[in-house]
C-alpha positions in Angstrom: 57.2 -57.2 59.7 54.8 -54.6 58.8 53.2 -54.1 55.3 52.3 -51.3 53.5 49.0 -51.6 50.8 48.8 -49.7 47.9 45.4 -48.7 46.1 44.3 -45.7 43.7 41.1 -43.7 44.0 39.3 -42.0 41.5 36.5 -39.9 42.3 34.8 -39.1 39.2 32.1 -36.3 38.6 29.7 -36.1 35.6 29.4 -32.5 35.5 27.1 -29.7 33.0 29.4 -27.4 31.4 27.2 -24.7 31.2 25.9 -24.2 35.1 28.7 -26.0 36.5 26.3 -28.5 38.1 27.8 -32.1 39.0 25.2 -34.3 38.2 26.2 -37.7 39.4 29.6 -37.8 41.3 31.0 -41.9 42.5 34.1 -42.7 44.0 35.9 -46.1 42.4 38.8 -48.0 43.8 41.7 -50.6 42.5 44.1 -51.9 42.6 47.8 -50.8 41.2 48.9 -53.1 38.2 51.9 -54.8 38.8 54.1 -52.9 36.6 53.3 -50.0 38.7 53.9 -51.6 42.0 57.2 -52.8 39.7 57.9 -48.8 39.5 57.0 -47.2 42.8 59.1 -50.1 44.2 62.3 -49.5 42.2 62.0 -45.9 42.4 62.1 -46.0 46.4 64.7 -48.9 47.0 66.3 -49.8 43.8 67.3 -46.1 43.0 65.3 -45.8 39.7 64.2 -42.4 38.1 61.4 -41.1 39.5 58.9 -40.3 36.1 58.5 -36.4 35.4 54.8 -36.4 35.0 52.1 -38.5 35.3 48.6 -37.8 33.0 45.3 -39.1 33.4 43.3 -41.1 30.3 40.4 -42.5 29.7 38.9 -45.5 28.3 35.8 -46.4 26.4 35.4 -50.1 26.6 33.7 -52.9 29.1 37.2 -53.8 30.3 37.8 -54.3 34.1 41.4 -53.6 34.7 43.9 -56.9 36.0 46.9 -56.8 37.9 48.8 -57.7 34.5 47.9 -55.0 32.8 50.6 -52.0 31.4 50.7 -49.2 29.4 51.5 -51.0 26.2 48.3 -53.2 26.5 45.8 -50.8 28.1 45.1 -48.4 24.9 44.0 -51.9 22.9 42.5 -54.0 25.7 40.1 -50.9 27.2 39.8 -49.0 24.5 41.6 -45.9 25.6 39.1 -42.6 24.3 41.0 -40.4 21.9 38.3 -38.0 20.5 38.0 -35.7 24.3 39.0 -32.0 23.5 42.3 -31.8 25.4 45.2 -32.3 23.1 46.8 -35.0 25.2 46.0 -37.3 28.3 45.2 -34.6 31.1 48.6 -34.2 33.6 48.0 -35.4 37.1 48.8 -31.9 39.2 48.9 -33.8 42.7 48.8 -31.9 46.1 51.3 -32.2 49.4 50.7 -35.6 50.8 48.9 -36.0 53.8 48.6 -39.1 55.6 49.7 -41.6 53.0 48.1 -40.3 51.1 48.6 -37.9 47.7 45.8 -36.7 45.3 45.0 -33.8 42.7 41.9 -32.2 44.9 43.4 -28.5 43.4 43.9 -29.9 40.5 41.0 -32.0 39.5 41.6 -33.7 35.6 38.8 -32.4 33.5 37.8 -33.6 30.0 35.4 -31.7 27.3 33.7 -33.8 24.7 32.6 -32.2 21.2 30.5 -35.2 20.5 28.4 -38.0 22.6 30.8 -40.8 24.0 30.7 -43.8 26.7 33.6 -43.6 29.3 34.2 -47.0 31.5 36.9 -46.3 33.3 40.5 -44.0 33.8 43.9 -44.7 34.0 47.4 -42.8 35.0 50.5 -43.2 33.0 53.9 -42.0 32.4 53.0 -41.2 28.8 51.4 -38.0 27.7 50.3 -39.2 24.2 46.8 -40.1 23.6 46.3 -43.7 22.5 50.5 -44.2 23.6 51.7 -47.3 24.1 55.2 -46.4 26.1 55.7 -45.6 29.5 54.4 -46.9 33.0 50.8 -47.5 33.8 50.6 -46.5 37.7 46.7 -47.0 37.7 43.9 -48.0 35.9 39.7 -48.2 36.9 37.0 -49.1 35.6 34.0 -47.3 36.9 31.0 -48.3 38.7 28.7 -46.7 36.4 28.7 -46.0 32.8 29.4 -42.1 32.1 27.4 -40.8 28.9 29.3 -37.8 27.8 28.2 -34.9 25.3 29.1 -31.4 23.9 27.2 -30.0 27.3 28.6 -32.4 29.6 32.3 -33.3 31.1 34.2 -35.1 32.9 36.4 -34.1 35.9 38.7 -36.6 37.1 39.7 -36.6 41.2 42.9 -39.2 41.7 45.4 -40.2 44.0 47.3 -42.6 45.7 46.8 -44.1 49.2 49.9 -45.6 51.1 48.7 -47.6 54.6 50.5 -49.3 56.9 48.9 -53.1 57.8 
């Protein structure tokens, strides 16, 4: 019997909103909490709605996401960022899949900060509203690094989901 493995990827670039310059780009990996695996699998065998949109967050804390994780515990547990410039949590916009694989390389999140701020980590949900507590969580990641955020610098987020066969 063959398996399939599920992960989420985040490619995350510290950029200068003024030149455009990325200045320090990593690529971070996790797993999919189990309420998402939960939802992907009811939504392909169980006959489930598939969710409208998806949006990208952010969060502030030292938290390192766990399996049990969802989207009513992530806002308190990793101290979900509120105060970025967007009006809500920025929607994923994700390309054709190719190869298992389906990201938002066209689309790439990006978040503007008025004032200084420390972001850990990221994390996908059903729910649009910053600092909501409803919906799905479908991913969340902390970062390897730290990103240190100002009025000058920003964020742009690079996500997707990676379906292999193993």
């Amino acid at each position: 019997m063959n398996q399939v493995s599920m992960g989420a990827t985040y490619v995350v670039e510290l950029f200068d909103k003024r030149t455009g310059e990325v200045l320090h780009r990593e690529v971070a990996q996790n797993l999919v909490p189990t309420e998402g695996l939960n939802a992907m699998a009811n939504i392909l065998f169980a006959g489930a709605a598939a969710p409208a949109n998806l949006y990208i967050g952010l969060y502030g804390a030292d938290y390192t996401p766990l399996p049990t994780v969802t989207a009513a515990t992530l806002p308190g547990l990793a101290g979900e960022i509120t105060d970025y410039e967007q009006a809500s949590r920025v929607l994923f916009v994700p390309d054709a899949v190719v190869a298992g694989a389906i990201l938002n390389t066209a689309n790439k999140a990006e978040f503007s900060f008025a004032a200084p701020d420390q972001v850990y980590g990221a994390f996908m949900s059903t729910n649009s509203t910053k600092g909501g507590t409803t919906g799905t969580l479908f991913s969340a990641v902390k970062f390897p690094t730290v990103k240190n955020v100002d009025a000058d610098l920003a964020l742009r987020v690079h996500a997707g989901f990676q379906f292999l066969s193993i």
